[in-house]
N, C-alpha and C positions, 0 to 999 in steps of 0.2 A: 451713444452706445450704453448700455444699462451690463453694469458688472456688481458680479459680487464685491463683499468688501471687508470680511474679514474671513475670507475664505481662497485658498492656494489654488489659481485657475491657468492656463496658458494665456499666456498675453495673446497670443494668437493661434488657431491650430487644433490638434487635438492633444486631449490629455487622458490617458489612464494609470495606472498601479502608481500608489509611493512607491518611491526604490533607498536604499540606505541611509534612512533617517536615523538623525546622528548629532550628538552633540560634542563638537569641535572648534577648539581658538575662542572659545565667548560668543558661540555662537549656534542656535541648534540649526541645521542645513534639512532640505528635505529636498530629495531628486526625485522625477517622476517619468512612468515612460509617456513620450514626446513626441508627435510630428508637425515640425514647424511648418509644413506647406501644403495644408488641406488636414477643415474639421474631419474627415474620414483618416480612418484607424493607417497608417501606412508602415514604411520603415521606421523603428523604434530610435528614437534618438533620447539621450537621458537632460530632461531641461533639468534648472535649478535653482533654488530659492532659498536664503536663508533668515533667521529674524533672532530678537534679543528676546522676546517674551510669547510665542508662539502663536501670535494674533497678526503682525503686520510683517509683510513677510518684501524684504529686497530680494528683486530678479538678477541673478548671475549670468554670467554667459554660458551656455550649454557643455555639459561637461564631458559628453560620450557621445558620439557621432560615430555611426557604421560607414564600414567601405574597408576597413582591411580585411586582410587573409583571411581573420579568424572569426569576425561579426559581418561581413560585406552585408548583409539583409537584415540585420538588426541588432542590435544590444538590447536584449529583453531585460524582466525586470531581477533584482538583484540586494547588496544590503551593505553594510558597511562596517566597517572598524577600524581603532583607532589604535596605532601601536607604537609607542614616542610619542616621537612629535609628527610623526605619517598618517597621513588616513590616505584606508585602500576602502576601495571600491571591488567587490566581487560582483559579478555579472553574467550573464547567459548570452554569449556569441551566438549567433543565428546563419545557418550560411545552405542558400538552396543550391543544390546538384543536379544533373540528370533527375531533374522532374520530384527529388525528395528534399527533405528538408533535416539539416541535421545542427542540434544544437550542443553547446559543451561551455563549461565554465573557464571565465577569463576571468582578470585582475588588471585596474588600473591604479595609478596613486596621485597624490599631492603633496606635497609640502608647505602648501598655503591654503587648501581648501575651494580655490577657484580655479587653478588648469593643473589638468588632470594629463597623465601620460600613461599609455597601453603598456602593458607589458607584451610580450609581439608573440608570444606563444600561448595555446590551448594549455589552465593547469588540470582540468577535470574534463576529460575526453569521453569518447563511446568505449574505450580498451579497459577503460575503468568500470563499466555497467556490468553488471549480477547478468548471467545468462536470464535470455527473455524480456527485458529491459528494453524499449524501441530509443535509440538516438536521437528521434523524431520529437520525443515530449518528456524533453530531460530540464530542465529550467528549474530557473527561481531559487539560486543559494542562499541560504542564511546562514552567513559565517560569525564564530566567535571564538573566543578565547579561555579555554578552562584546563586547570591544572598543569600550562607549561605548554598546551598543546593547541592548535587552533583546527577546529571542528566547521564542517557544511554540512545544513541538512539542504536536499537536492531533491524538489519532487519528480516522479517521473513515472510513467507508463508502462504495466504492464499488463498486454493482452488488455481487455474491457474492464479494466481498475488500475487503482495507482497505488503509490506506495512513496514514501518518501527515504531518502537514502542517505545515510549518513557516512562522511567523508572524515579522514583525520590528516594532518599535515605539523608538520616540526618549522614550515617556515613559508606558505601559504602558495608555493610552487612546484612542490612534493607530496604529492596525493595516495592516499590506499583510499579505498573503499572498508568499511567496518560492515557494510550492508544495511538492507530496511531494517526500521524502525517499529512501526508501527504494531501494535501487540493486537489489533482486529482492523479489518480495512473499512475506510470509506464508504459511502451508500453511491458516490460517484462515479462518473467514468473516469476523471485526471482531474486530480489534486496539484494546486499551486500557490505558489508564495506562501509555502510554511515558515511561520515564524516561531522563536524558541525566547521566552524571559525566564533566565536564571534564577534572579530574584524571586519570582510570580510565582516559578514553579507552573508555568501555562503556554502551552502548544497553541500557534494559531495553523489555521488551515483555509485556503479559498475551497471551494470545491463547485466542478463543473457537473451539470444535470444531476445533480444530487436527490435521493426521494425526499419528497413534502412530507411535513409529518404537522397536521392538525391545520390550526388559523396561525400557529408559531411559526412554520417554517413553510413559506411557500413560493420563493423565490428560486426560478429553475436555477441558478448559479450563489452558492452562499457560501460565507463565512463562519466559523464553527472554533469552538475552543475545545482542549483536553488540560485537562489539572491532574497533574503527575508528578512523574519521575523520569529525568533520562538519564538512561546510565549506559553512558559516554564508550566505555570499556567492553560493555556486553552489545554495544549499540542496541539496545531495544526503551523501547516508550512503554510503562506501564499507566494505565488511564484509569483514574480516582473517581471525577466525574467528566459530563461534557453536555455541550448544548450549543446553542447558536448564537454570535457574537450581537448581532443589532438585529431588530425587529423591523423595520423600516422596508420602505422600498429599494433603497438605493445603498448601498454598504457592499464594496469589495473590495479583496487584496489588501489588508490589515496589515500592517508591520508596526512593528515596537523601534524605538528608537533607540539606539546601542550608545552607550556610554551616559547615560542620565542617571542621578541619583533613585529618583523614582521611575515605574515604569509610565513611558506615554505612550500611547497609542492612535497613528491616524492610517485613513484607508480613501479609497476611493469613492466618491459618492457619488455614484454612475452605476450603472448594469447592464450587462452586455445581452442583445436583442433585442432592444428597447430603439426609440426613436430620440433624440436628444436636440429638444425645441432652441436649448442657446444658441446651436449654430449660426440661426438669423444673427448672432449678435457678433459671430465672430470665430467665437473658441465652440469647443464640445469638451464637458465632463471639468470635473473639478476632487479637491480633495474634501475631507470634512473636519470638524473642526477635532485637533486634537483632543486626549481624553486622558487623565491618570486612571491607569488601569489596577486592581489588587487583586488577589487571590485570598477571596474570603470561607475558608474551611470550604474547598472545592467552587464556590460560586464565582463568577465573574463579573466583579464590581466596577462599574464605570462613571468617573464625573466629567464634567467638564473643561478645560481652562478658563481661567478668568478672564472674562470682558469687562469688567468694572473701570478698568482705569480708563477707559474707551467712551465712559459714561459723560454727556454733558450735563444731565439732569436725570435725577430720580425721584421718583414717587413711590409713594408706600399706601396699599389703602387695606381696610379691615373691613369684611361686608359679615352681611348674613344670610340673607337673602337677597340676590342683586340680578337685574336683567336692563342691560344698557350696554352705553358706551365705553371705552378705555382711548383716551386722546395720546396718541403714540408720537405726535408730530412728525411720522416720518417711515421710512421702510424697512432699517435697521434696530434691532431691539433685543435686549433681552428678557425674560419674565420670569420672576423664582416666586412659586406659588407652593404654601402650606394650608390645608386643608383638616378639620376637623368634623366627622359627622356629617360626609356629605352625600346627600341624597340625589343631587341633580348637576350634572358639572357639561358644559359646552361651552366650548371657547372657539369661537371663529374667529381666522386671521388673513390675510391676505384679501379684505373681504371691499365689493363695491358693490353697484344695484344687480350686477351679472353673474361675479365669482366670489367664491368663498373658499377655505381653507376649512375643515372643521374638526377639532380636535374634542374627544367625547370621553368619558368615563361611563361605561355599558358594561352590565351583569360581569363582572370583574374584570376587565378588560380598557384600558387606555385604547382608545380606535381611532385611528386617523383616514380622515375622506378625503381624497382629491379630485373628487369627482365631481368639483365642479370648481377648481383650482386655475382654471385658465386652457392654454390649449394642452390639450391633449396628450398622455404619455402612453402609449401600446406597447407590450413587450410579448413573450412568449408562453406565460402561462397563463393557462385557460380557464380556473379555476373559478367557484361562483365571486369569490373574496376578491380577485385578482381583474375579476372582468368588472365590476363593482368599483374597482380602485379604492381600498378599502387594504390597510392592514392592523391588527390587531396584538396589543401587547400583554399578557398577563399582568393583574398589578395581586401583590400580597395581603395589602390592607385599601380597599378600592374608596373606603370611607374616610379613611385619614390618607390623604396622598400628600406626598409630597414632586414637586415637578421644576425643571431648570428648562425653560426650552429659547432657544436660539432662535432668529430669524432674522436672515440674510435677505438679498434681494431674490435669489432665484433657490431659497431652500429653507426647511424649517427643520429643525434637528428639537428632539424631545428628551429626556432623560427622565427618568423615575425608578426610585427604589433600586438605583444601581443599574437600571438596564437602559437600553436608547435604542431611541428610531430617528432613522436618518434618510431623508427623503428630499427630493427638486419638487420644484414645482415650478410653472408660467406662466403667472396671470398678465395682465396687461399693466399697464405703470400705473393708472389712478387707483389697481387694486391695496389701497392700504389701510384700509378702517378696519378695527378690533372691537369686538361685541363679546362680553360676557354673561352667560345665564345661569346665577347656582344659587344651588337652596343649598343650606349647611348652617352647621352651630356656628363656624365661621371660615371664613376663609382671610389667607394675610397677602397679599402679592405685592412683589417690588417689580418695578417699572425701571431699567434702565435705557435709558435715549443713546442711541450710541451713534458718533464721529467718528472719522476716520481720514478726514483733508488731511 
């Protein structure tokens, strides 16, 4: 069975949204929503994983399992905090009625970080919703802790937009509403899994059928940032700038990790309408690799985690003009490429006599092809870019680039100049040969060979 390997998947099942990533006891945790008994989306159950350096992650036992009162149909997805020596879980209980569907936020806790206990009553209900508010598409809390008081923001639906709600509480079972948030709305119809870095100073946001705007945004469901201010008292969001978190194909349901020195950031690396080829292997969807996230005078800067220690061997080479090989021994790798003056840059990966992977520097634009990446990914937008398989990154300096990209068994994740794409792919298993062709004053790249027995 061919699995990723430095990447957080279901051991078996399906898997979508991080849920309260969190770093707790020496330990950073990441939940995710769950169905342990069939790659198709079902009842939400919260799986669990935790790891010492954000790369090699121990499997838990599942921490949130639907069936009572108040989630019987699911424990959607949710976030976490740590308060003492407690971490709670906040979460979206799911429970169908005569034929509707109605969600409301619950709390669970630990005291050791592996079994979790409900609290057995709803603390954020429908009695609580802003008139016009539907019961129906109220999910996804992001709880936290500012000035003595602990705060949810709460996406939710109203009429054909959304809106996100912010909640205030003295002890995380005593709710008011402060009301929405948001200082202009979304281009979507429902907004989810907003997340809130105090630090950052940066709003994330999922958003469903959102409008495309150019070769930057053309993913019918995206991720989106706001660089602000929230002020907590007036509940309102004032927005600095904004833009779209990953360029990629595959990027949703972004959450930051609560209680870390710096901010990290990981999301889902899956997209919903899409066909999701792992199944053959078992699981469906995965997460991506986390990221340190800043708040650079309004921009949203992203790098990596480190893979290096993961390194069995490294290579360093210095070209000028080059069109050949790269001997990678193997399927897992990382590659950190600096660039001076360059006039021709194509890097194919994932590549054999049939498929390739091909990642391109084009009239200012980082471009990644999967179109001919192995079988086949179809999703919902119809777009020339989109039917092409094909998406496209702005770079700032397209001539001096610099680039960190990752590549797992069944994904290649790209970074440059702060920004990333993050996409799956499925070639067939002897797809692993690496071919570079670039003219430039020069270019430097390290090769690291990455382990993981």
């Amino acid at each position: 069975m061919q699995r990723q390997k430095f990447h957080i998947t279901a051991q078996k099942g399906w898997i979508n949204d991080p849920n309260g990533p969190v770093f707790y006891k020496d330990y950073y945790h990441v939940f995710f929503q769950y169905h342990p008994y069939s790659t198709q989306w079902g009842p939400m159950h919260w799986g669990h994983v935790r790891s010492k350096d954000f790369v090699k992650w121990e499997y838990l036992p599942v921490a949130l399992t639907p069936g009572d009162e108040i989630d019987k149909d699911g424990c959607f997805s949710g976030s976490a905090a740590v308060v003492g020596e407690r971490l709670y879980l906040m979460y979206t209980g799911v429970v169908n009625r005569d034929g509707k569907c109605f969600q409301s936020q619950c709390i669970a806790f630990s005291d050791d970080g592996v079994r979790f206990e409900k609290y057995p009553k709803i603390v954020i209900g429908r009695d609580l919703l802003p008139e016009g508010f539907s019961p129906c598409d109220f999910r996804d809390p992001c709880v936290f802790e500012k000035d003595g008081a602990f705060y949810a923001l709460v996406a939710a639906r109203k009429g054909d937009s959304s809106d996100i709600l912010l909640f205030r509480s003295p002890d995380l079972r005593n709710w008011q509403c402060k009301g929405p948030v948001l200082d202009y709305p979304s281009t979507g119809k429902m907004i989810e899994c907003p997340c809130w870095s105090e630090k950052e100073k940066l709003l994330l946001y999922s958003d469903q059928f959102s409008l495309p705007k150019g070769a930057e945004h053309l993913n019918i469901h995206s991720n989106f940032y706001r660089a602000g201010t929230l002020d907590c008292a007036a509940a309102k969001f004032s927005t600095e700038k904004e833009g779209i978190v990953d360029y990629g194909f595959d990027f949703y349901a972004a959450q930051f990790f609560a209680n870390t020195e710096k901010a990290v950031m990981i999301a889902w690396m899956q997209m919903w309408d899409r066909n999701i080829p792992c199944r053959n292997e078992g699981f469906a969807g995965m997460l991506t690799l986390p990221r340190y996230v800043e708040n650079r005078n309004g921009a949203f800067y992203q790098t990596p985690v480190s893979l290096e220690k993961y390194a069995y061997s490294s290579e360093r080479f210095e070209k000028r003009n080059f069109a050949g090989t790269i001997e990678t021994k193997g399927k897992i790798y990382e590659l950190i490429i600096e660039g001076k003056g360059v006039k021709k840059f194509v890097l194919e990966v994932k590549k054999s006599d049939t498929e390739t992977t091909k990642i391109e520097i084009k009239e200012g634009f980082l471009v990644f092809d999967r179109s001919q990446s192995g079988e086949r990914i179809d999703g919902a937008e119809k777009d020339e870019l989109s039917l092409a398989h094909i998406r496209k990154m702005p770079l700032n300096d397209a001539e001096n680039p610099d680039m960190h990209i990752a590549v797992d068994r069944f994904s290649v994740e790209i970074f440059s100049e702060g920004k990333a794409m993050s996409n799956t792919v499925y070639p067939k298993a002897d797809a692993d040969g690496v071919t570079l062709n670039v003219a430039a004053e020069f270019i430097v790249m390290k090769l690291n060979r990455l382990n993981f027995s």
